[in-house]
C-alpha positions as CSV (number, residue, x, y, z in Angstrom):
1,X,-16.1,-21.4,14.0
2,X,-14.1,-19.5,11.1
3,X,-11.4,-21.7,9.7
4,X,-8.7,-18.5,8.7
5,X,-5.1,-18.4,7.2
6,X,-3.2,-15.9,9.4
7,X,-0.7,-14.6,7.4
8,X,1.9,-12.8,9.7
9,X,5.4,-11.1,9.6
10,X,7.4,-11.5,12.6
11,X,9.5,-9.0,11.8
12,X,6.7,-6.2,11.4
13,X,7.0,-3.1,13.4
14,X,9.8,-2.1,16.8
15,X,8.5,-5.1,18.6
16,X,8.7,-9.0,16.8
17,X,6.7,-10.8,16.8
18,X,7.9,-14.5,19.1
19,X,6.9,-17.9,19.4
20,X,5.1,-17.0,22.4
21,X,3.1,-14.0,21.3
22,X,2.4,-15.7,18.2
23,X,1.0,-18.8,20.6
24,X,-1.2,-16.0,23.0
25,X,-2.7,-14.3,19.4
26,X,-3.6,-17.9,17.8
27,X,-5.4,-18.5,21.6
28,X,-7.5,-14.8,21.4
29,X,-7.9,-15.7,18.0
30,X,-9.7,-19.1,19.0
31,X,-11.7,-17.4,21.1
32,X,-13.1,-14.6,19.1
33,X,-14.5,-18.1,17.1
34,X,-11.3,-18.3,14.6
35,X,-9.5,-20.9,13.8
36,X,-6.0,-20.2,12.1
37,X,-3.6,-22.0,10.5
38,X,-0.5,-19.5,10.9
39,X,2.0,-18.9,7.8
40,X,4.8,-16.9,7.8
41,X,5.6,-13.9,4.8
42,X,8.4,-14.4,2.8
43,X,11.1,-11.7,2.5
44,X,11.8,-9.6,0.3
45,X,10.6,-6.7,-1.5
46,X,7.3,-7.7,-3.8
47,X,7.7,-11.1,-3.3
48,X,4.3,-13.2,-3.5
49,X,2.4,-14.7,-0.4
50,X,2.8,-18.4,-2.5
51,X,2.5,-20.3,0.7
52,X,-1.1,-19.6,1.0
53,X,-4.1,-22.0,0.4
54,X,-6.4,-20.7,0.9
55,X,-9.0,-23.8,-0.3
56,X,-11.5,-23.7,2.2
57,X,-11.0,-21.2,4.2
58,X,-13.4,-18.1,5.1
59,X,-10.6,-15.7,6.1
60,X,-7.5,-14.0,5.4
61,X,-5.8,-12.2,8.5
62,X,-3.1,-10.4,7.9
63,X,-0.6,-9.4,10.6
64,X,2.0,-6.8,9.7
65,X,2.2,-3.8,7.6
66,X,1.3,-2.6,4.1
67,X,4.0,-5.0,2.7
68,X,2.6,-7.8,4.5
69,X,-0.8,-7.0,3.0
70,X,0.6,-6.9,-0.6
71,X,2.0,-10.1,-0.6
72,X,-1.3,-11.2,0.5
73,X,-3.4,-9.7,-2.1
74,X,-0.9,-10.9,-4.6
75,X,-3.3,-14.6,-4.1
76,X,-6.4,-13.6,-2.2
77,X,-7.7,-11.9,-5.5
78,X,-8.0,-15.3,-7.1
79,X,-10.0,-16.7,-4.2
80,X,-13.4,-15.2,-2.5
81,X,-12.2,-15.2,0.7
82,X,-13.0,-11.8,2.8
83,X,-9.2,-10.2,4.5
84,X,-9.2,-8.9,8.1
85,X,-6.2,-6.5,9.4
86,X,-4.4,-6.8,12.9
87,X,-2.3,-3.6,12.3
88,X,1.7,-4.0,13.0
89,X,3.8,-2.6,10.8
90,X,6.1,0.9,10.3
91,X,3.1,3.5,8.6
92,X,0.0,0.8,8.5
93,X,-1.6,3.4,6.0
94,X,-4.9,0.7,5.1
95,X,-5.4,0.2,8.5
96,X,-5.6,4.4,8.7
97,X,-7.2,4.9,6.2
98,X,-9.9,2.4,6.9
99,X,-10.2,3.6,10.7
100,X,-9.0,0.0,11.6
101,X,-7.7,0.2,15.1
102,X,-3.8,-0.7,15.7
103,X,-4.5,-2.4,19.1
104,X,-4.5,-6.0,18.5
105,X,-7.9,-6.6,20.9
106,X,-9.6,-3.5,19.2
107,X,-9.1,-5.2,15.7
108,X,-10.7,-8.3,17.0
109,X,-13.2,-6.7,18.3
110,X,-13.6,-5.4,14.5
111,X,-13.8,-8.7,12.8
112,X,-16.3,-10.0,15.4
113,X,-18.9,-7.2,14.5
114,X,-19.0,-8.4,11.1
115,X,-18.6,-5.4,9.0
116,X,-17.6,-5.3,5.7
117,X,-16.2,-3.2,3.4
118,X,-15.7,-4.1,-0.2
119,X,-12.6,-1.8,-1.6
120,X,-11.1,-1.7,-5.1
121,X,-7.6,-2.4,-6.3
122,X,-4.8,-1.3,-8.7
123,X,-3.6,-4.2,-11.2
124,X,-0.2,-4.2,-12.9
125,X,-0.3,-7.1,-15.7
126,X,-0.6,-10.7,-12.8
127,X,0.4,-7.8,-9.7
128,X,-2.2,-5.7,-7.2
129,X,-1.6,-3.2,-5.3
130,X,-3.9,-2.0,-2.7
131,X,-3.3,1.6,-1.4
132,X,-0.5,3.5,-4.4
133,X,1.9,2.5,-7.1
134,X,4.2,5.3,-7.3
135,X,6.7,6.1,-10.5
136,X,10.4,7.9,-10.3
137,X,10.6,10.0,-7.1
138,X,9.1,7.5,-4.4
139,X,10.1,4.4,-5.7
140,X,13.8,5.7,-5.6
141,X,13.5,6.8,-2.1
142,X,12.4,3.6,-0.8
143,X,14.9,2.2,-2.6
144,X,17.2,4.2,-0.4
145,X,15.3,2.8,3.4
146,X,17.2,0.3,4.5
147,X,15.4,-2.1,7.0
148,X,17.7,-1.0,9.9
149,X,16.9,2.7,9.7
150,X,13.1,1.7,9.5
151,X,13.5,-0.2,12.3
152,X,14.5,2.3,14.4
153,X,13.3,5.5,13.2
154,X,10.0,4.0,11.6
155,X,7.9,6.8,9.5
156,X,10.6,8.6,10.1
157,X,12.9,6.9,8.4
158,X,11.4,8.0,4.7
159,X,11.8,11.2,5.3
160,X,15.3,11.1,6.8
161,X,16.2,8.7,3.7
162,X,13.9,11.0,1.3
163,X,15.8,14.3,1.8
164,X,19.4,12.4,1.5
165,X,18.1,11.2,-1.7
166,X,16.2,13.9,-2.8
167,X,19.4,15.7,-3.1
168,X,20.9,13.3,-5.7
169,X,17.9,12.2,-7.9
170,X,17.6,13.5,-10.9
171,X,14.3,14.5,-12.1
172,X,13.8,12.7,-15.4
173,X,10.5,13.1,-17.2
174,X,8.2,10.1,-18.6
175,X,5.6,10.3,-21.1
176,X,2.0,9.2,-19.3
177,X,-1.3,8.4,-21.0
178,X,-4.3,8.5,-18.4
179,X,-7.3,7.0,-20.2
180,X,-5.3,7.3,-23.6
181,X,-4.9,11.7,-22.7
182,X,-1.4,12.0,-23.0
183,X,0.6,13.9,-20.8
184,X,4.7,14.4,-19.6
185,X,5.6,14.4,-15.9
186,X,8.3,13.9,-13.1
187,X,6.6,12.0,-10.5
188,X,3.3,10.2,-10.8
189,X,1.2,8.7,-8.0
190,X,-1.3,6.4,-9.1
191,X,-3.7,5.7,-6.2
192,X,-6.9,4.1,-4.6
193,X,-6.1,5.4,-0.9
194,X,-6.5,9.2,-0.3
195,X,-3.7,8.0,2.8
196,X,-0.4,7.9,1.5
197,X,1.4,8.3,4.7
198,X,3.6,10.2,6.6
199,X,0.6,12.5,6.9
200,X,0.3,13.3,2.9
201,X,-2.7,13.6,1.0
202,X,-1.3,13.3,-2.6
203,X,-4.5,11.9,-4.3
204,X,-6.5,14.3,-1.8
205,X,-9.5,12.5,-3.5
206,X,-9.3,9.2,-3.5
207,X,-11.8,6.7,-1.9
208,X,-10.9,3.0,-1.4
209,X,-14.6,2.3,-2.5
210,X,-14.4,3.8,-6.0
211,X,-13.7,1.6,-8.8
212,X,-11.1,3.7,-10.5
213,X,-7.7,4.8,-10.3
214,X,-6.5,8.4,-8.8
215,X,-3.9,10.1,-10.7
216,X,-1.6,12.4,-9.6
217,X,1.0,14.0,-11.6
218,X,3.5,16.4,-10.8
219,X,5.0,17.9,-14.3
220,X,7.9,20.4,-12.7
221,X,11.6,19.9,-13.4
222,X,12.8,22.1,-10.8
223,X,13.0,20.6,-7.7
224,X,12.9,23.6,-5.2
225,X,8.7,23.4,-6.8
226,X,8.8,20.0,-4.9
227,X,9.1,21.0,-1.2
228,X,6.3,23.7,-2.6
229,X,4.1,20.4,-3.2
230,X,5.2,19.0,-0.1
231,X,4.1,21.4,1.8
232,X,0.5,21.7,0.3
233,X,0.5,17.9,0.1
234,X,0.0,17.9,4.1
235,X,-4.2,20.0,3.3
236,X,-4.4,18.2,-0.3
237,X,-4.1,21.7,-1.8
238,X,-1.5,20.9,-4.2
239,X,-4.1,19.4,-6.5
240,X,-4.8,22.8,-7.6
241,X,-2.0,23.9,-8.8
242,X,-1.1,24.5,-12.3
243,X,1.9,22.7,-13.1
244,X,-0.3,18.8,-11.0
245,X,-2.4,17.5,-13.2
246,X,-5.4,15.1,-11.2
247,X,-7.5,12.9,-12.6
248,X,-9.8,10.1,-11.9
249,X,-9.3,7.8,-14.2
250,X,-9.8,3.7,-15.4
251,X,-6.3,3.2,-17.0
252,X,-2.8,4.4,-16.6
253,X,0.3,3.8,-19.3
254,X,3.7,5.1,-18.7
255,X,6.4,4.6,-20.4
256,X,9.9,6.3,-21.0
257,X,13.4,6.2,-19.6
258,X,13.6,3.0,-17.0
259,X,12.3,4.4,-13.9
260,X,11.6,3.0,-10.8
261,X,8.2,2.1,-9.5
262,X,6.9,1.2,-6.1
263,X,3.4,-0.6,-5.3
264,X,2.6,0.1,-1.7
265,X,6.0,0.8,-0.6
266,X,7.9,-2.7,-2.2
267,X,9.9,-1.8,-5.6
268,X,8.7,-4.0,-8.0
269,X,9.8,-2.9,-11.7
270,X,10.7,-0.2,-14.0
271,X,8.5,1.3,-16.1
272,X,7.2,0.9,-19.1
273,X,3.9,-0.1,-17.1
274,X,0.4,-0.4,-17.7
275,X,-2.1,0.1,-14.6
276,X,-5.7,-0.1,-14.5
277,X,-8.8,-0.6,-11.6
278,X,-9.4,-4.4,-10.9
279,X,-13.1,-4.3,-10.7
280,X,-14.4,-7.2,-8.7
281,X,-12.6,-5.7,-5.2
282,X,-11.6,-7.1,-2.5
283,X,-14.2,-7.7,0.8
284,X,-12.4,-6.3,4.2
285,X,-13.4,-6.1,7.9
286,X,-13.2,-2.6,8.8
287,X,-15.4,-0.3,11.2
């Protein structure tokens, strides 16, 4: 028997999650040969999983999305204790991206097989991030999603909110050094997944099992060139354009006028900001 945290958001996803489902998952869970003490996320964009104790525990579950799943790496990186996914949030890009199922059974199933996958993070200062942190054009987007419209347009709510804001951002450059190369850009994707959702590939090569830090940096100021990298963003191809700069890289400093920036789809800061690969990894279940 497995004594587990699971660390769940009711409110993940079109369907919440109630006392009663929460009951019938803690049962399966039981079952499967895990026994979990259940803890509820906080909310609130980039706020910390500080409930967790994770003191004697073999397991981190995480039920919810990729917001769910930062706050939880926000503690689990101090503690060497392996993370399992049950998929249930809006995009659930990790889950993707790692080919873990979103059916609740078919995750199980996952965890019970025993494979594991060690994947890298991103560290900002005492913050991780897990799949992308994202300077200027993103972060102000999701700053622009409000949790009604995600709730009932899901995915699509990003890209109804992105071209309403799209229209009124300004483009502002930002001065960028990527292993002390300095460069100037717009927008900036710093990245571990090659998933960023929505069906975008904007670090086309990224690998959650590299230890280092995909850059991608778009240095137009014209934003009809944007829905140019849109569009190639779908294949990847963008990263061969002239005016994106890519790069695989250790270390990421930005600084510049006070931008937004988004880890994983939570706004946590303005920059200036200093990124770079946390080395020791995280250990996941995953097919």
């Amino acid at each position: 028997m497995t004594d587990a945290i699971l660390f769940y958001n009711p409110a993940a996803g079109r369907s919440p999650l109630s006392g009663k489902r929460l009951n019938a998952l803690l049962e399966r869970l039981l079952q499967a040969g895990i026994r979990c003490e259940p803890v509820m996320s906080e909310p609130g964009c980039g706020s910390s999983a500080s409930s967790l104790d994770l003191r004697n525990k073999g397991l981190l579950l995480v039920y919810g999305g990729d917001g769910t799943i930062h706050q939880a790496i926000q503690q689990v990186a101090a503690h060497p204790v392996r993370m399992a996914l049950l998929p249930a949030g809006t995009a659930n890009v990790l889950a993707r991206e790692l080919g873990i199922p979103l059916d609740p059974e078919q995750a199980i199933d996952v965890i019970k097989r025993g494979y594991v996958r060690r994947i890298y993070l991103g560290q900002s200062e005492d913050r991780y991030f897990h799949l992308m942190a994202g300077v200027g054009l993103d972060a102000y987007i999701i700053q622009a999603v409000g949790p009604r419209l995600k709730k009932a347009l899901g995915v699509g709510a990003y890209w109804v909110a992105g071209l309403l804001a799209f229209r009124r951002y300004p483009l502002t450059e930002f001065e960028i050094e990527l292993d002390g190369h300095p460069y100037t850009g717009t927008f900036a994707v710093v990245a571990n997944a090659r998933n960023y959702g929505g069906g975008l590939h904007i670090a086309a090569r990224a690998d959650l099992g590299d230890p280092c830090l995909d850059v991608c940096l778009f240095t137009s100021r014209h934003k009809s060139r944007f829905f140019r990298y849109l569009s190639a963003a779908f294949k990847g191809a963008h990263v061969s354009y002239p005016d994106v700069v890519y790069r695989k890289v250790s270390s990421v400093r930005i600084h510049g006028p006070k931008l937004p920036v988004q880890m994983d789809g939570e706004v946590v800061g303005q920059i200036p900001a200093s990124l770079s690969v946390w080395k020791p990894g995280l250990e996941i279940y995953a097919p």
